[in-house]
NUFI-413643 format. One record per residue: residue in one letter; x, y, z of N, C-alpha, C, O in turn. Coordinates in steps of 0.1 Angstrom, whole numbers, plus 5000, padded with zeros to 4 digits. Layout:
BEGIN
AXYZXYZXYZXYZ...
This chain:
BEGIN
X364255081912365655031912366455111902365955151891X367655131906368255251897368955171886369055051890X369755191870369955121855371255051866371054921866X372255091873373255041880372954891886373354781882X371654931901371554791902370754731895370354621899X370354761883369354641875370654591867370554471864X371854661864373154591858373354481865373354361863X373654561874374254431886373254291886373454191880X372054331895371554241890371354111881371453991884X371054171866371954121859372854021854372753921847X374154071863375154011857375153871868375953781869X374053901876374053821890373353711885373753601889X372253711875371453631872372353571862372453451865X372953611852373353531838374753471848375253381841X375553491859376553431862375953261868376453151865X374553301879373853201883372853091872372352981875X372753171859372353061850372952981840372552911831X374653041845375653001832376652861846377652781844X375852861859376552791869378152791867378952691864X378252911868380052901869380652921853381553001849X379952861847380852841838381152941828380952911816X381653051831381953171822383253131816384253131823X383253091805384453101794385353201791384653281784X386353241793387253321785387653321774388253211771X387653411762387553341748388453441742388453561744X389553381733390253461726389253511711388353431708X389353651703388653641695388553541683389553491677X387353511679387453401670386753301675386753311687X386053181670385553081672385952971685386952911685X385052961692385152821702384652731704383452721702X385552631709384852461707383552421712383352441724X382652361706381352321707381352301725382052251734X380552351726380452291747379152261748378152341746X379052101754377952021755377952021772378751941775X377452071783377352041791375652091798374752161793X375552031812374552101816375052231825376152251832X373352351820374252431826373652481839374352561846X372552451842372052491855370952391856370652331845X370152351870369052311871367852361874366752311874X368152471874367152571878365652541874364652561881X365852491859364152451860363452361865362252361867X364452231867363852161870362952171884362152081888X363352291891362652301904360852371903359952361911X360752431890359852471891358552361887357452381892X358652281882357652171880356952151871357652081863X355552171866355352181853354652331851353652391856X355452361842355452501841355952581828356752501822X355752711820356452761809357952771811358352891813X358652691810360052671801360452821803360752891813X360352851792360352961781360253111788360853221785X359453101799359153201807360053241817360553351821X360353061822361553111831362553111826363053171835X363553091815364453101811364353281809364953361816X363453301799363453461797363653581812364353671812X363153551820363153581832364553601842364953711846X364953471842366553461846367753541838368753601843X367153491820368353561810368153681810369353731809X367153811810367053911807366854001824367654081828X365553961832365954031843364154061835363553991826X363654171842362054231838362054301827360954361824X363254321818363754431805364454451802365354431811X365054521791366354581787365954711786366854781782X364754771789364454901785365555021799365455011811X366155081793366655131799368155121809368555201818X368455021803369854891806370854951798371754991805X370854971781372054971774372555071775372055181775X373655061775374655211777375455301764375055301752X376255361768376655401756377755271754378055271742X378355181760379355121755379254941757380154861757X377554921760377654791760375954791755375054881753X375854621752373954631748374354461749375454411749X373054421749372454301754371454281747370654371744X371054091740369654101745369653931735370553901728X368453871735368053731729367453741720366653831718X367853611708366653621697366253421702366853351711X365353391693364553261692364353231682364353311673X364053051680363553011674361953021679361653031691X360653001668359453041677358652871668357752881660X359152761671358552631668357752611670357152511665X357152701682355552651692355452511696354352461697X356752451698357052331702357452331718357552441723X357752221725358352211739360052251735360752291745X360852241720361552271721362252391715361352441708X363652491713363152621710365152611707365952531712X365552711700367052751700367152881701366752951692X367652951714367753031719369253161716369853091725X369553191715370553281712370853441723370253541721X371653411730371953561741373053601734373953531732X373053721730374053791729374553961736373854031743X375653971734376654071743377054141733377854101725X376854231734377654351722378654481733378054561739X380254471732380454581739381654681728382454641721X381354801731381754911723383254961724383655011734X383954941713385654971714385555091703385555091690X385355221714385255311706386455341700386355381689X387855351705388855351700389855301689390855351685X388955161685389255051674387955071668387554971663X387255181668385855161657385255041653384755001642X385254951668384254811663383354771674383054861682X382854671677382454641688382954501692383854461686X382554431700383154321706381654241709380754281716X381854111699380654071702380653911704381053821696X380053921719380053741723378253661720377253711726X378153561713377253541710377053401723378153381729X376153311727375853241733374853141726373953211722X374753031724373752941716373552841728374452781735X371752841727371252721741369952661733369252741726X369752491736368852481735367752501744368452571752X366652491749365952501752364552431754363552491750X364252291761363652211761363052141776363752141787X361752081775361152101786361251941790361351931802X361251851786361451691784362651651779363151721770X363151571784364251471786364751481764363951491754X365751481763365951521748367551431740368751431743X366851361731368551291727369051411714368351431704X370251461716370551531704371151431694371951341698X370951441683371551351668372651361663372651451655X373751301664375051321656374851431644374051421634X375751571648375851621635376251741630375651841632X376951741624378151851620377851981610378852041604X376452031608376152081595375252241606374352321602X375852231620375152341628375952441624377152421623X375452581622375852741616375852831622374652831626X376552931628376053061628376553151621377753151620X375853241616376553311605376053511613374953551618X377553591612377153701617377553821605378753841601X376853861601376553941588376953851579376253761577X378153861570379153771561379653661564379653571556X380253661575381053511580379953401588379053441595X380253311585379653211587380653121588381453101579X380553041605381152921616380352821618379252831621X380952701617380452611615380552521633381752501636X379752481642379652371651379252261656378052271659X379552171659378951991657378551951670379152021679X377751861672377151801680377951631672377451571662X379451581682380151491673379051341677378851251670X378551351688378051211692376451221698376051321703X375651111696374451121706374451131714375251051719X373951221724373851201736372651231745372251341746X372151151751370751221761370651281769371251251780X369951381767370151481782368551471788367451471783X368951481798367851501812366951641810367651731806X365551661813365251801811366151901822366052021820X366751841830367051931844368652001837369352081843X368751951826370251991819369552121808370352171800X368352171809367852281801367652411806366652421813X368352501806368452491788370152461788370952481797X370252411777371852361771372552431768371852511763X374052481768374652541760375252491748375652381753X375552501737375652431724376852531723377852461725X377352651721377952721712378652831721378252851732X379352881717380053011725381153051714382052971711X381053171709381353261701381653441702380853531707X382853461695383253571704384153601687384953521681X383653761683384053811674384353981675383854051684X385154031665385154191667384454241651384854171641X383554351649383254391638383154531635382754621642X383354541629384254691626382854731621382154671614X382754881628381354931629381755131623382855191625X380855181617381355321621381255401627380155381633X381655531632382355551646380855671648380655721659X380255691639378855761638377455681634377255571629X376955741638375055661635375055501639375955431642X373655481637373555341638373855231629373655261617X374455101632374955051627374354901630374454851642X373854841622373654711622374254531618374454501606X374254471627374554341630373554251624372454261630X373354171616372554041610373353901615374353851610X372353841628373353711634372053561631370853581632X372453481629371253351627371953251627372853231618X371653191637372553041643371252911638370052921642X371652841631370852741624371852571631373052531630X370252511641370952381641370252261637369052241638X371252191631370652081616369851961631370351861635X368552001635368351911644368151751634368751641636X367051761622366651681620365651541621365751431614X364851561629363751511636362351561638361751641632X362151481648360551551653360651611670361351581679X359551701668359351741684357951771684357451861676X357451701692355751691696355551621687354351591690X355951551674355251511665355051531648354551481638X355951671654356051771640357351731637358051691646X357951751625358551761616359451871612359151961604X360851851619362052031622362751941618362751841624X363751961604364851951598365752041608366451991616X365452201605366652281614365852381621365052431614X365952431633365752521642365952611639366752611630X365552751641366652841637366453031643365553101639X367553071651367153151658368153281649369353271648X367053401644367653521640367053641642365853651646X368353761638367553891645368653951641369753911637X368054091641368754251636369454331651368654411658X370854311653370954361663371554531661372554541655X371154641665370854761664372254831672372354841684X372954861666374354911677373955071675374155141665X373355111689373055281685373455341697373955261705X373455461700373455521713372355591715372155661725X371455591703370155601705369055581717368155651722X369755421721368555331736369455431749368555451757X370255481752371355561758370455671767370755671779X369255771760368755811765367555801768366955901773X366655661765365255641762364855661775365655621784X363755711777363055721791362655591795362555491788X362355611804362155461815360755451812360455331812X359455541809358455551807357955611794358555701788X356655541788356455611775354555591770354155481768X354155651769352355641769352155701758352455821754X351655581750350455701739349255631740348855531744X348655761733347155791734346455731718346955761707X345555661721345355581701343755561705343355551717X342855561694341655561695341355421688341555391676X340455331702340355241696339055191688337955241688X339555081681338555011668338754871674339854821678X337654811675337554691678337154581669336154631663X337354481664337454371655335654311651334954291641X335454311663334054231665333054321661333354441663X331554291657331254181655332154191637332454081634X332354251630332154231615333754171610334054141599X334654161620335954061618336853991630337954001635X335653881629335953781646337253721644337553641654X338453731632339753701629340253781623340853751613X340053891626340654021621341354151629341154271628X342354051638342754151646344154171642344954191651X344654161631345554191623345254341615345854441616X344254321606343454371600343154501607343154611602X342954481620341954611624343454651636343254771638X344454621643345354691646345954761634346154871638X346254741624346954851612345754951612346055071611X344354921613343655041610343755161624344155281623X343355091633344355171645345455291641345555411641X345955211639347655311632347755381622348755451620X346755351614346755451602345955571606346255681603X344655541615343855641620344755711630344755831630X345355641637346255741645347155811640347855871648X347655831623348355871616347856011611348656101608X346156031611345556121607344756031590343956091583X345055931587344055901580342755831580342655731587X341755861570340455811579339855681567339255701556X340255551575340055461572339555361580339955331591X338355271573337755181582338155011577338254961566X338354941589339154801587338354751577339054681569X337154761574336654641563336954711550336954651539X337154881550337654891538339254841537339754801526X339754841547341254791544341254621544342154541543X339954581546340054431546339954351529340654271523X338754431524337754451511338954491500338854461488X340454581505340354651490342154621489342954611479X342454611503344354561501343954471514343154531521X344154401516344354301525344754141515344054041517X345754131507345853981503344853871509344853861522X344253801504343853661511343953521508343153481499X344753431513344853321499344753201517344253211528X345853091509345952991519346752961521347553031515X347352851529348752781537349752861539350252851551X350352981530351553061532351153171543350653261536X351053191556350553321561351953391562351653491569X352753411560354053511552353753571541354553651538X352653561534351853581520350853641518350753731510X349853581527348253611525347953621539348853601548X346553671541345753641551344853501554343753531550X344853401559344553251557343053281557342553291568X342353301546340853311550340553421554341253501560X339353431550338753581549338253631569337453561574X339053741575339053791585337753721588337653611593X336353831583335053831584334153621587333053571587X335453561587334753451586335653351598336853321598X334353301611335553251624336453171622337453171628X336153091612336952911606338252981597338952911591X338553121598339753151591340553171603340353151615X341753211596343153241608343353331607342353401611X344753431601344953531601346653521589346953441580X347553651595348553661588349653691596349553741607X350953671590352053751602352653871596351953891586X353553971599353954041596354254131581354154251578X354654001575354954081558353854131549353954201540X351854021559351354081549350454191552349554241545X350954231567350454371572351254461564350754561560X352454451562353754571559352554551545351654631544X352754461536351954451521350954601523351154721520X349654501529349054581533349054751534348754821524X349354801544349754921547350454991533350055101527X351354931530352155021519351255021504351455101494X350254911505349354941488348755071497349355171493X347555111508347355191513347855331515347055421514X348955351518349755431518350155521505350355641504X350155401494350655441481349155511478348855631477X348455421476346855481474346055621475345155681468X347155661492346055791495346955901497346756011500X347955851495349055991487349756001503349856111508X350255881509350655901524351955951522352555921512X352356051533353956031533354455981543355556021547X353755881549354655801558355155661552354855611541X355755611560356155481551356355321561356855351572X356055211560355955141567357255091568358255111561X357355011580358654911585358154801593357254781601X359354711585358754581599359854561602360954561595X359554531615361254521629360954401633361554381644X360254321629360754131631362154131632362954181624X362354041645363554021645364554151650365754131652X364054251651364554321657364554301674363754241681X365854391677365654321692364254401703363654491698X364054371714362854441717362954571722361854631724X364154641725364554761727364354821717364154941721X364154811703363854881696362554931695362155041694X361654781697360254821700359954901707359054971702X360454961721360055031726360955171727360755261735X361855171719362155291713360955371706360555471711X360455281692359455351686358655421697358555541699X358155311707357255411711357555511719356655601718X358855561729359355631732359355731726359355831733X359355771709359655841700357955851695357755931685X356955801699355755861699355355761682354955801671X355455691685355255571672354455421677355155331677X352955401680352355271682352955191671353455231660X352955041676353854931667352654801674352254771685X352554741658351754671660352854541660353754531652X352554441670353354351676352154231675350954241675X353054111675352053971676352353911691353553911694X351553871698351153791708350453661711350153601701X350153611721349153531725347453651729347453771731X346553571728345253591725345553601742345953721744X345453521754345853491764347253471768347853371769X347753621772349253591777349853451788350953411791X348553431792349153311803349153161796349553051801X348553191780348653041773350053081768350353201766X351052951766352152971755351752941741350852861741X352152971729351252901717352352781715353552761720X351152721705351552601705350752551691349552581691X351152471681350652431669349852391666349952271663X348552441664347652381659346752351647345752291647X347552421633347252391621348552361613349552431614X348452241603349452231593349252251582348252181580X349552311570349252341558350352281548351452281554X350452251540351352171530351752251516350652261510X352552291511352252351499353852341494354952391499X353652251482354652191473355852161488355352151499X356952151486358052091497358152191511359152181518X357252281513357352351528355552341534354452351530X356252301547355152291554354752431565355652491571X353552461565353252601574353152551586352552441587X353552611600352952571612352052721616352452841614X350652671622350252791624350052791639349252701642X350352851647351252901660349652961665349253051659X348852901678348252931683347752961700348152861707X347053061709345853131699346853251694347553301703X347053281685347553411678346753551685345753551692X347353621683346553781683347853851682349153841684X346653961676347754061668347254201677346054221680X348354291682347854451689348654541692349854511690X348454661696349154771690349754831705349154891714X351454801702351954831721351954991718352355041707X351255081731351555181730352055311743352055431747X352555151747353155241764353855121770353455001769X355155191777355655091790355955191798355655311797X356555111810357055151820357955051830357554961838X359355101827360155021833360155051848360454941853X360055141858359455131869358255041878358155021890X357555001868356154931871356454751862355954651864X357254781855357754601847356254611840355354531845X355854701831354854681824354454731813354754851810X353854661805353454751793352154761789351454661793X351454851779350054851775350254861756350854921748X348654761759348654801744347354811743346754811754X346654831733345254871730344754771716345054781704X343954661723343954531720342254531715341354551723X342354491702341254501691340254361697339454311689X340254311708339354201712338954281726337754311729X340154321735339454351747339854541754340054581765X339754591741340454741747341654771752342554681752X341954891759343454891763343854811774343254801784X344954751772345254641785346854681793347654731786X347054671804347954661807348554551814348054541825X349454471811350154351816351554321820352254421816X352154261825353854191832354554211818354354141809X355454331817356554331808357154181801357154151789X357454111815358153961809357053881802357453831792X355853871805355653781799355053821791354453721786X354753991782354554011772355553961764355153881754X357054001766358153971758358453861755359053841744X357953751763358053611762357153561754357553461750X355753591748355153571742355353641729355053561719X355653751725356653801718357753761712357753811701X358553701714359253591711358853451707359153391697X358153441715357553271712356953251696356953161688X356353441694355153461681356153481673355553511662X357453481671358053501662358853631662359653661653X358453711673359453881676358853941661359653971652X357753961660357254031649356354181652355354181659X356854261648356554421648356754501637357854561633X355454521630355354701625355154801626353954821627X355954921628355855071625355155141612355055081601X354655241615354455311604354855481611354655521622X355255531604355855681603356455771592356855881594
């Protein structure tokens, strides 16, 4: 299918999941909109939410979609709950006013019947400015009203007229309750949106070659651990996971933003998310006189991810253990006034190929070797895991 009809397309699906209701928006802030917006899930039955929504909003990818004068794409909340705050945004390019034009979209996202709570203390904030939108009354909605639209927002930001330039957007809503059981004051969906013309020429296809290390038997929760060693060995240095487990790998408890929860080498442990691989890697790096340097693109949109690898860069990404499970909460940790949810089955692995012709991508997966699987529902699990990715280069 050629980038035209996948536009089209497209615009075919987000017109049929917005059921009509495309807003015209002067720039500047608009009034809260509580309505349903499609039924569409309700026909599927019992089924991933989350999957189909991604599906309808996106199409099988953005890889090879953005142009030079428009870009797309969603951030999440990743609660590993039935419910989620979803965020679509629209970025289009006024190269003549050196800004861009950007419409943001806020939806809940929910798979069972849902009462929203009186309440006026909902945010989105896009780099510096921060708008404020209320939810004025209770009201119950039916699951067949999911996903919701909550918000619609439409701004200009003055960008420069060279290189890439970045967007910081995070819409925070004061839910205040429980979902499944657990305990959500506020939702909250953010992300780094990338205004480049960089994605402009990315190939539709991209393969690298990585030699794999496999976790087992000596770190049966160490597939965190042993994808960074992947990437450093594929960097040219020669390092083995248990020395990178043994000598930088933090290990503590409750915070996995911090530590590794329990020692890899041991099954009754968990693992870590993103900041304490970047940790990781860069005491390493410093250590053996690297000149590469690490990054984490959490939150970055997923076009970027597969930029890197486009540009010959494996990026270690968080997933499900089983792409066909969605995760879902199964440890709580407590520590002084924040509570941890730990989001499972986790797995951590290193993408190092797509192909937008085939809607697929591979990675080379420290439990079961190289795999290749459905674009969407990598991405969707991806998302679900928190949109967490490091580079090293």
């Amino acid at each position: 299918m050629s980038k035209n009809k996948k536009a089209i397309l497209k615009l075919s699906l987000l017109a049929a999941l917005l059921g009509g209701c495309f807003l015209t928006l002067l720039s500047g802030s608009a009034p809260a909109q509580r309505h349903k917006v499609t039924d569409v899930m309700s026909t599927k039955g019992a089924h991933d939410l989350w999957q189909v929504w991604h599906e309808i909003e996106q199409g099988p990818s953005f890889v090879g979609k953005a142009g030079k004068d428009y870009n797309q794409g969603i951030m999440t909340s990743d609660t590993g709950t039935s419910v989620d705050l979803v965020v679509q945004w629209e970025a289009k390019h006024l190269e003549e006013q050196a800004a861009i034009e950007l419409m943001i979209r806020i939806y809940l996202v929910y798979e069972d019947s849902i009462t929203l709570p009186e309440k006026t203390g909902n945010r989105l904030t896009v780099n510096d400015k921060t708008v404020y939108f209320a939810v004025d009354e209770a009201v119950d909605y039916p699951s067949s009203a999911s996903p919701l639209l909550l918000y619609v927002y439409q701004t200009r930001v003055e960008r420069p007229l060279e290189g890439e330039f970045l967007v910081q957007v995070a819409a925070e809503y004061d839910f205040g309750g429980q979902i499944d059981g657990y305990d959500f004051e506020t939702l909250k969906a953010q992300g780094t949106i990338c205004i480049s013309d960089k994605y402009r020429d990315m190939p539709e296809q991209a393969s690298l070659t990585i030699d794999m290390v496999r976790q087992y038997p000596e770190l049966p929760n160490g597939c965190e651990t042993t994808s960074l060693t992947m990437v450093l060995n594929h960097l040219g240095y020669s390092v083995s996971k248990m020395d990178l487990k043994n000598q930088y790998l933090p290990i503590g408890s409750a915070n996995f933003y911090a530590y590794n929860i329990g020692d890899p080498a041991d099954r009754h442990s968990y693992g870590c998310y993103s900041p304490v691989i970047v940790e990781t890697a860069d005491k390493f790096l410093k250590d053996n006189g690297g000149v590469h340097q690490v990054y984490d693109l959490t939150h970055y949109d997923i076009e970027e991810i597969y930029y890197q690898v486009s540009m010959g860069h494996p990026v270690i990404v968080w997933i499900t253990q089983n792409l066909l499970i969605r995760p879902s909460i199964t440890r709580v940790w407590q520590e002084a006034d924040k509570a941890y949810y730990w989001k499972g089955p986790l797995h951590c692995v290193v993408l190092i190929g797509y192909d937008q012709q085939e809607n697929t991508v591979t990675w080379a997966d420290p439990l079961y070797g190289v795999k290749t699987g459905e674009m969407a529902l990598f991405e969707t699990r991806w998302h679900q895991m928190g949109e967490q990715a490091v580079v090293v280069y």
